[in-house]
N, C-alpha and C positions, 0 to 999 in steps of 0.2 A: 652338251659335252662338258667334262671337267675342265674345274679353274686348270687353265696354264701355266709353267713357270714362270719364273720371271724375268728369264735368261733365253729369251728365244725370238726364232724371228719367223714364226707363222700369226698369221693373220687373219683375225676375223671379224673387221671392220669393213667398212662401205658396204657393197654387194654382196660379199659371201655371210655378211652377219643378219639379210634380210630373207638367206635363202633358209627352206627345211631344216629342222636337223640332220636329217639322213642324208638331205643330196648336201648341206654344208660340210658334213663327213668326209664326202667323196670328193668335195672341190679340194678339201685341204690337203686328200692323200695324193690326189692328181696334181698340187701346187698352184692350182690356180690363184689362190694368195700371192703368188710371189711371179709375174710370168718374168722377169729378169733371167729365167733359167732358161724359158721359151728364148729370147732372142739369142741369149748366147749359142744354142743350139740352132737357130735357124741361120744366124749371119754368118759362119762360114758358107752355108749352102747359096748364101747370097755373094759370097766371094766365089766363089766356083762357077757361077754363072754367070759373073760380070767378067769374068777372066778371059774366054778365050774370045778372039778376034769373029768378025763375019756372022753373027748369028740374028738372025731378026729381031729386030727390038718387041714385037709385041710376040715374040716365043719366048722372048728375057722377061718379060711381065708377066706371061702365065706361070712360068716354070715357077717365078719369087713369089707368086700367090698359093701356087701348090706347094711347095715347100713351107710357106709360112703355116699353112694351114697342117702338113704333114708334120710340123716341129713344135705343134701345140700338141697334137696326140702323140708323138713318139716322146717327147718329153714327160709326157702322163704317163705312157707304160713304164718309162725308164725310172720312173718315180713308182711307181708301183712295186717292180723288179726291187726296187734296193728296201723298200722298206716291208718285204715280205722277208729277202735276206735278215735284214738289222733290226727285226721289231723287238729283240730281245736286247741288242747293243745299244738301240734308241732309248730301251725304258732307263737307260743308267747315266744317259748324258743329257744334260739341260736345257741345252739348246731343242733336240729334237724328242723330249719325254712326252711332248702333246701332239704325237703324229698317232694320226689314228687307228695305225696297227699295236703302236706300242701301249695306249693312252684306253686302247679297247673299245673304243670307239665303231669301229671295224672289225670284221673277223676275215679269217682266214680263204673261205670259200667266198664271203662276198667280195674281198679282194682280187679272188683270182677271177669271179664273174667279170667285173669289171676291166681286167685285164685282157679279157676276150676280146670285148668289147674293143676295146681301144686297139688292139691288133687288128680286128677286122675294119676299122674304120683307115689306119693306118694302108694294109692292104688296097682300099678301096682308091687312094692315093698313089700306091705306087702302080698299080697299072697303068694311070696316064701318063708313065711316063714311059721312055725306049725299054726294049730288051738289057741293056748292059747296066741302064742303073737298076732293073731287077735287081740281077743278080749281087751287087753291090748293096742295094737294100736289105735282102735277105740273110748275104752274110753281116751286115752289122749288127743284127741282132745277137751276134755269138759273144761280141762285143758286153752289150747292154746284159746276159744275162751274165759273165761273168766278171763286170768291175766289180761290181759291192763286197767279191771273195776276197779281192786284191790287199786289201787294206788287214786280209786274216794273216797271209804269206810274204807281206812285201811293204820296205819301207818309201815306194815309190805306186803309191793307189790313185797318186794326181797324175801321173803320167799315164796308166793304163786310162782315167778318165779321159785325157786330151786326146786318148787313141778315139777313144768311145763317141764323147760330144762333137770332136772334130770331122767325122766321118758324112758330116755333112760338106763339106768341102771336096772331095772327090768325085761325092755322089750329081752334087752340084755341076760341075764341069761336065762328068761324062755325060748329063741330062740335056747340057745346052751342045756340048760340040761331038756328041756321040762317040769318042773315045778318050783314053787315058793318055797323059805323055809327063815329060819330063816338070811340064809350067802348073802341072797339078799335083804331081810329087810335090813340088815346093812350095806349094801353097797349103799343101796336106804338113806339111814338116811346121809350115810357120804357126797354121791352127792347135797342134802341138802345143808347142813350146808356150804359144802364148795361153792356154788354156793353164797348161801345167804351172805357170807362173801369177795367175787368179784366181786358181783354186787352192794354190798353195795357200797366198793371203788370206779362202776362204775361212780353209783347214785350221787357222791361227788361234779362231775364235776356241776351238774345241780341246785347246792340248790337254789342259787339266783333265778334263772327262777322258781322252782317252787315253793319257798317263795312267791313267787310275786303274782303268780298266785290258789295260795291255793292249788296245789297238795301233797301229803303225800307221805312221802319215809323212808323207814330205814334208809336212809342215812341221810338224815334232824334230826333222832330223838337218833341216834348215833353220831351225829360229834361231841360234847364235850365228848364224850371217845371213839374214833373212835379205838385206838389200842387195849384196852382192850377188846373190841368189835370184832374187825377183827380176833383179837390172840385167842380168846374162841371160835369160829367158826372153823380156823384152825387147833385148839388146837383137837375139837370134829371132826372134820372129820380125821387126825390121827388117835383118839382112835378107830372109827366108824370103817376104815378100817383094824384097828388091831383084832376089832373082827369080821370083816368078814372074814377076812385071817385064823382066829382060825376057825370058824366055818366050812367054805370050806376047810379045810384040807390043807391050802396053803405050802408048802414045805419050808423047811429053807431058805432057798436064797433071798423069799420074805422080812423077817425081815429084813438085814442090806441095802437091796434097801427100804424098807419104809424111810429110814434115809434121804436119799436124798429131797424126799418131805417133809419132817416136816422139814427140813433145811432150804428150798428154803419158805416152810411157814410161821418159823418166820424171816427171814430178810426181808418180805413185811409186817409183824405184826407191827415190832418194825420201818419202815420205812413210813407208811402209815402216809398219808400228807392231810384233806381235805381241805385245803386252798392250793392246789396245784395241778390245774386241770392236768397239762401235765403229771404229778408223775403217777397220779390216772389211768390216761389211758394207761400210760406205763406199771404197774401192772395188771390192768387188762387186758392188752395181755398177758403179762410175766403167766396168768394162762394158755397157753395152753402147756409151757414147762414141768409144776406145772401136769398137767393132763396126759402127756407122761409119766414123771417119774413115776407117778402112774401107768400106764400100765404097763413100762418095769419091776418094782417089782411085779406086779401080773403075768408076763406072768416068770419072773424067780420061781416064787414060783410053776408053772406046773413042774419043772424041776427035782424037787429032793423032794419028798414026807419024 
């Protein structure tokens, strides 16, 4: 592959720099250099299953192994999808010039091969699980095919993503308690906001490039009050999950474990930097610790009703 910039955060060291060139290609366009994308995408689906009351612990185990396994491949299509959209927007921004649709690394038909691929595998996932997150699975895909537009039409492309990435949280619950209600709405609201509020910080690193280039981002249209900004997203997703913890019946235990994430919330509130790209990428990895502690106080709040 060609030299990369020197402004970017793909990766091709450890494992993926022992593999082929061609299958290296394919880990880069799938992101396996980076699975931080993988978690954030799988741990709402792990919040939705530790959510509602009653459900057998070892169907709460299968469901977090099938989904962790479903959130490596839908995260590779959904990587796929954007950079089949953006391989012309990626060749002009720095961050992303070494992705390998844009970088040519990749073409076009082999991209979409592999996107087969990845749906059928994905597919092969959702069958095990109920009728209702079918159809839930199925339409999130309307989702994943049209964020990457968002960012052409709209200065809010990190909210259409928290629609998209979040949509594991729904999926999540109806998989474990076989229907939707109110404690899933709010926990679907809270994966929202707190997505919107991590990808904004992602979005920081790239303003330059897409100033330059007339792309739209929350993040461009937030950076002169970037903390107040970040911290009312945070702020809302705390509350979001306080009232799905009420409404799910979540057990005392869950309350002083929420403490921890609204902790770890605002010291990235009151520390968020967008003139300081390395910061910005640091935090938004530091969200997958941010989304564990989320699990371990939903999965204590099973514990004691």
């Amino acid at each position: 592959m060609s030299a990369l910039p020197s402004h970017t955060d793909i990766r091709v060291t450890g494992w993926i720099a022992r593999l082929p060139p061609s299958l290296q290609a394919y880990a880069l366009l799938a992101r396996l250099d980076r699975p931080v994308g993988t978690w954030l995408l799988w741990l709402p689906g792990v919040w939705g299953i530790l959510l509602p009351q009653g459900v057998v612990p070892m169907e709460r185990v299968r469901l977090i192994v099938l989904f962790g396994v479903g959130s490596l491949v839908m995260r590779a299509a959904g990587c796929v999808v954007n950079d089949m959209w953006d391989r012309d927007i990626d060749r002009q921004v720095a961050r992303t010039a070494g992705r390998p649709l844009a970088s040519g690394a990749l073409r076009m038909r082999q991209a979409t091969g592999f996107l087969a691929l990845l749906l059928a595998m994905g597919l092969g996932v959702l069958v095990q699980l109920n009728p209702l997150s079918w159809g839930l699975g199925v339409s999130s895909l309307v989702l994943v095919g049209l964020y990457p537009l968002a960012k052409r039409f709209t200065w809010w492309p990190q909210l259409v993503m928290g629609f998209t990435f979040g949509f594991g949280a729904p999926m999540g619950y109806a998989a474990a308690a076989g229907q939707l209600g109110w404690a899933q709405a709010a926990l679907y609201a809270a994966t929202i906001v707190w997505q919107l509020g991590f990808d904004t910080i992602y979005g920081f690193q790239d303003m330059e490039d897409d100033a330059r280039i007339g792309v739209k981002s929350t993040s461009r249209l937030m950076a002169g009050r970037a903390r107040f900004f970040i911290g009312t997203c945070y702020a809302l997703t705390v509350v979001l999950l306080g009232c799905a913890g009420v409404l799910a019946g979540a057990g005392r235990l869950f309350w002083p474990a929420l403490l921890l994430p609204a902790l770890l919330f605002w010291r990235q509130s009151v520390a968020v930097d967008p003139a300081n790209p390395a910061l910005c990428l640091a935090q938004f990895r530091a969200n997958r610790e941010i989304g564990l502690s989320i699990a371990l106080a939903l999965a204590l709040g099973l514990l004691v009703v």
